[in-house]
N, C-alpha and C positions, 0 to 999 in steps of 0.2 A: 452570459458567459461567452468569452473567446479563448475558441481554444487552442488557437497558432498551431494549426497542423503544419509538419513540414509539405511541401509541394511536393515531393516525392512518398514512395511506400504504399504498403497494402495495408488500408486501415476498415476495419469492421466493427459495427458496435451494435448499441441495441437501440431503438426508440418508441416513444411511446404514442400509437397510431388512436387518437378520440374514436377516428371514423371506422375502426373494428374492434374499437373497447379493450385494446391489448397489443402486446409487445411486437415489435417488429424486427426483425436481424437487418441491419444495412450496411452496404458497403459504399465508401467515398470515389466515387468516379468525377476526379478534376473539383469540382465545385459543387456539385451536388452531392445527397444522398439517395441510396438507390435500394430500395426495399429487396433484399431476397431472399424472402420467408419464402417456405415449400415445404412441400411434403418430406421430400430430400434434408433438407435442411429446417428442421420445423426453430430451431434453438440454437445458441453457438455452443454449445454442447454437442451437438450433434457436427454442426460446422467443422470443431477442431478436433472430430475422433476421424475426419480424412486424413490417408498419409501427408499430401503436401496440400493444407488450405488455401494460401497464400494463391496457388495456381490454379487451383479449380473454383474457386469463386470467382474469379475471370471469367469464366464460361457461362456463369449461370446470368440467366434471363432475369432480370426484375421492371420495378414499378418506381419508375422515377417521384417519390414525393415531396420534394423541395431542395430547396438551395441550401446547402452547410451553415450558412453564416446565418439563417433564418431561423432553421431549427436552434441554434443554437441559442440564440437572441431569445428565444422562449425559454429555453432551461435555467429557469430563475427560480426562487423559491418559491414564486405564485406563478407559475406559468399556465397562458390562457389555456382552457382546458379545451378550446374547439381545436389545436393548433399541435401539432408534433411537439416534443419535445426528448430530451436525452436522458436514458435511461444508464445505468452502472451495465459495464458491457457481458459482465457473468450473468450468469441465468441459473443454471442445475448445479453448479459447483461449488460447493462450499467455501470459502475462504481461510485458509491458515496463513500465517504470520509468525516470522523469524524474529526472536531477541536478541537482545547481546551479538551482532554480528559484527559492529566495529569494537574492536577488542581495545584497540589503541587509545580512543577515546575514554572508553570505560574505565580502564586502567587508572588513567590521569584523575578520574572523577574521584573514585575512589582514593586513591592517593591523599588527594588534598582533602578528602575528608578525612581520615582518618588522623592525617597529620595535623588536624582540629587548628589550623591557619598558620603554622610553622614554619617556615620556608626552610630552615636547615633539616627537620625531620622531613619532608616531602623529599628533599634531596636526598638525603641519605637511602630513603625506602627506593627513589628513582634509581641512585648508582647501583644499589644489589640486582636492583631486573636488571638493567643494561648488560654488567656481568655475566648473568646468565645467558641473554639474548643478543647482546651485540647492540650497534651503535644508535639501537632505535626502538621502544616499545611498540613498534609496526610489525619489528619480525617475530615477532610470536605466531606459532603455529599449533592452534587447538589439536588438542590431541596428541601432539608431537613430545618427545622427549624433554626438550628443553623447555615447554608448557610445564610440564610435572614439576619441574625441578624449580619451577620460578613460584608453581603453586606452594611450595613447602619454603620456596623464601617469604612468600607473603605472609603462610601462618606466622614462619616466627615472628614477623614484625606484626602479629596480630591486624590485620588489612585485608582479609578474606570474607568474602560475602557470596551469598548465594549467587550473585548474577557474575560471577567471575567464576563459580564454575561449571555454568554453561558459556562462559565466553572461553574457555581457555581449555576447559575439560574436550572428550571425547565426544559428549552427546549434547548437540544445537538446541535451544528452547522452542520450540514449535508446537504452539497452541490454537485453537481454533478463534479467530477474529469475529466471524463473523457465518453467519447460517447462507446457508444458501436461498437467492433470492432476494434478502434482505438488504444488500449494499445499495449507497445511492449514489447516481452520476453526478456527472459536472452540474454545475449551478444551485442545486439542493441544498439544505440547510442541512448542517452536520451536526450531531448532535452530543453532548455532553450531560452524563448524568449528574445530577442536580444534588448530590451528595458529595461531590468533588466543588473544591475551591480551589485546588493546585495543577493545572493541566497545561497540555498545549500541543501542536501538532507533530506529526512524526511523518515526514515527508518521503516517502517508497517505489522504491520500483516494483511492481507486483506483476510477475512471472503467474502464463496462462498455463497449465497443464492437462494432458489429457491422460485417459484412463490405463494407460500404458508408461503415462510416464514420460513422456515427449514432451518438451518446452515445445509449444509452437507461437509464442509470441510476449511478447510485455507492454505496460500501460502503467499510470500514475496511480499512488493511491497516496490517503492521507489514513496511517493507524492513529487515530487519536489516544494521546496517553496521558490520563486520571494520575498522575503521579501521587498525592496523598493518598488515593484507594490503592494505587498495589503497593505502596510501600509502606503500610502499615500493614500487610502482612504479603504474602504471596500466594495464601490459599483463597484469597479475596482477587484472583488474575482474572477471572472470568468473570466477576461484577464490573472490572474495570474496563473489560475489552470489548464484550458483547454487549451493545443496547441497542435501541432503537438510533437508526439513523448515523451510528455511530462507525460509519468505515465508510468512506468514499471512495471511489475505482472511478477513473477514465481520462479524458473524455470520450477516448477507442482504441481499441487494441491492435495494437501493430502488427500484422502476425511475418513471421520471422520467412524470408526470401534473401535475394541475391543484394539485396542491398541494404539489411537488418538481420542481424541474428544475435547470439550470445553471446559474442565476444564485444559486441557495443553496449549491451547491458552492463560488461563487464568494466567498461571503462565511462560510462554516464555519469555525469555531471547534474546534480539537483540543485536549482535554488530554491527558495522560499518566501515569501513576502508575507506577512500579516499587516493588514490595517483597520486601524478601530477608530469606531466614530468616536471616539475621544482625541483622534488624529492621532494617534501611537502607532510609530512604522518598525514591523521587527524584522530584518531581513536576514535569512540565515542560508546555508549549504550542505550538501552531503554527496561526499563524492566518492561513487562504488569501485575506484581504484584500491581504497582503501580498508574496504571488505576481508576480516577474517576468514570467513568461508567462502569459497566457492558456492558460489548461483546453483551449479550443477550437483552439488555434495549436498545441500541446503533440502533441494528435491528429492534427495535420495533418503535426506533423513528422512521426509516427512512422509516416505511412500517408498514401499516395497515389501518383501516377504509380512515385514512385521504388520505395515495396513494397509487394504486396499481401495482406490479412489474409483469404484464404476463408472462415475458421472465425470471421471475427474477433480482438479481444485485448481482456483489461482493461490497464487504463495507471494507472499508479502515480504522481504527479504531484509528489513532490518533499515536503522537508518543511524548517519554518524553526527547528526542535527541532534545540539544538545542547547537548550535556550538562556544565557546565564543576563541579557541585557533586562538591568531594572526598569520598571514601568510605572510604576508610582510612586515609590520609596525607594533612598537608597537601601541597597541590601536586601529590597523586595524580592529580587529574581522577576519571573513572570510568570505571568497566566493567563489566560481567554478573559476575554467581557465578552457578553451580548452583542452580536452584530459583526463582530469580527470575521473581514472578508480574508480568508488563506487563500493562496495562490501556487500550486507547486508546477514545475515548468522544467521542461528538456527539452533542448533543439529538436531530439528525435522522436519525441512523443509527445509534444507541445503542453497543453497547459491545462491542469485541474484547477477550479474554483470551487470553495463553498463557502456558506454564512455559519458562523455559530450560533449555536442555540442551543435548547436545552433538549434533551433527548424526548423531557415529557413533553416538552412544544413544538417540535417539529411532525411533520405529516405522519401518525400510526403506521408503519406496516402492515399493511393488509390485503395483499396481491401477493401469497406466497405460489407453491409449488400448483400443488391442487386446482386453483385458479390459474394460474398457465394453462393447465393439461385440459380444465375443461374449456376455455377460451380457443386454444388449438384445435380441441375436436369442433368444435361450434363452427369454425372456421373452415373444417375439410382437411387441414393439416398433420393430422397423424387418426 
């Protein structure tokens, strides 16, 4: 794995140390990483319930264990077990995950489906929303007045679907991704449940939060999406989103200072790459200028009065990557094979990699929570 960190910023992640059987918190100092587990800091849970992380992890003392580009060079699907390697940078935080957040996109998808390959009925359904919304299905504002009214142009043209209304309605789709613990970093093999033939990736920015509700930083993440499991029903959402192996976070978490915060999340730029040993190259984009909800609205949905995060969550924010380049057939659309290397990449938080694979064939989760805690005490750390 290379993870093209930028040369600048406060980057902290996790790794996985043979030589004390368990996880390590590290921070990137120039070209190395730099061990600063403590008592203080047993976990990045712990790490990001400081007011300002970013600056007091500056301070703390650690154990130089190798060179970035080394550890990293290990974080492979078989990576030597005597040798560091990189870990998904959450620990205690569960992961949720936003849907439907580029509306404009969605809009269009639907459309042309409904209008069953038409080009005059697609247009016709396209000129009523513009009317309602003005000169671009971009300015739709969920929740907003002229949402409602576009929602009741879509019934009559029969073109309403459940994911339009959580794209356009009042209340964001935020569902749980992924358990805490479970995520896997850079270089890992991602995993696909073996009951899906129709899938592919969903390339994200995924927002760290902590138990107050504070963004204090973002990182990459791939939600993998099963598309024939959830869209053959959508009480089937949680077979498709949670399995083994199946949400990857990293390569490290930016955490948010004087020169990264939220307002560059707000305007990130994602590409994509997939390549498969059958040489099939699919390169795609998503670009969070174009984000229906707000980053910060997104957090509020998923947390406050209504539920509380002790530990915190990262949040997964939605993605405007929608896959439509045939791969075998025409007319096939796409989907995963076996082996398939994803790549998701931003200037300002460089570059996740993983292999696909099948959820039942990639490495079992078996280092949850429990195992932390007893690893930690073992170790003197809490």
């Amino acid at each position: 794995m290379t993870p093209d960190l930028p040369e600048h910023g406060t980057f902290v992640g996790r790794v996985w140390r043979p030589d004390v059987n368990g996880p390590a918190l590290v921070l990137r100092r120039g070209d190395r990483l730099i061990d600063v587990t403590s008592t203080r800091f047993p976990t990045m849970q712990a790490l990001l319930e400081v007011a300002n992380p970013a600056v007091v992890v500056q301070t703390v003392e650690g154990e130089d264990i190798g060179a970035l580009a080394d550890i990293a060079a290990n974080s492979t699907e078989t990576p030597d077990p005597e040798k560091p390697h990189f870990l998904a940078p959450s620990d205690l935080q569960p992961v949720k995950a936003c849907g439907v957040t580029f509306v404009s996109s969605m809009l269009e998808r639907v459309i042309e489906e409904k209008a069953k390959g038409d080009p005059a009925k697609a247009d016709t359904i396209r000129e009523r929303c513009t009317a309602i919304l003005g000169d671009s299905l971009r300015a739709v504002v969920p929740g907003s007045q002229k949402a409602m009214e576009l929602k009741d142009a879509l019934i009559a043209e029969d073109v309403w679907s459940q994911y339009l209304e959580v794209g356009i309605g009042p209340d964001a789709e935020v569902f749980t991704k992924a358990q805490a613990m479970s995520p896997v970093g850079g270089g890992a093999s991602i995993g696909l449940h073996p009951i899906s033939t129709w899938n592919n990736p969903e390339p994200e920015i995924v927002l760290a939060v902590d138990s107050k509700g504070t963004i204090k930083g973002a990182t990459l993440g791939n939600d993998v999406n099963l598309r024939d499991v959830e869209g053959r029903s959508a009480l089937l959402l949680g077979k498709a989103k949670d399995n083994n192996a199946s949400c990857a976070i990293g390569p490290m978490l930016r955490l948010f200072d004087e020169s990264f915060g939220l307002d560059d999340v707000r305007e990130a730029e994602l590409t994509l790459r997939v390549q498969g040993e059958d040489g099939f190259v699919l390169d795609g984009a998503s670009s969070m200028s174009e984000i229906s909800r707000d980053p910060a609205d997104l957090v509020k949905q998923a947390r406050g009065p209504h539920h509380q995060y002790p530990d915190g969550f990262f949040l997964m924010l939605g993605t405007l990557f929608a896959p439509t380049q045939d791969r075998d057939t025409p007319g096939g659309g796409f989907t995963h094979k076996m082996g398939d290397v994803v790549s998701i990449s931003n200037p300002s938080l460089g570059r996740l990699q993983n292999t696909v694979r099948l959820s039942t064939e990639c490495p079992p989760w078996v280092f949850g929570t429990s195992a932390l805690m007893k690893n930690l005490a073992s170790r003197d750390l809490i």
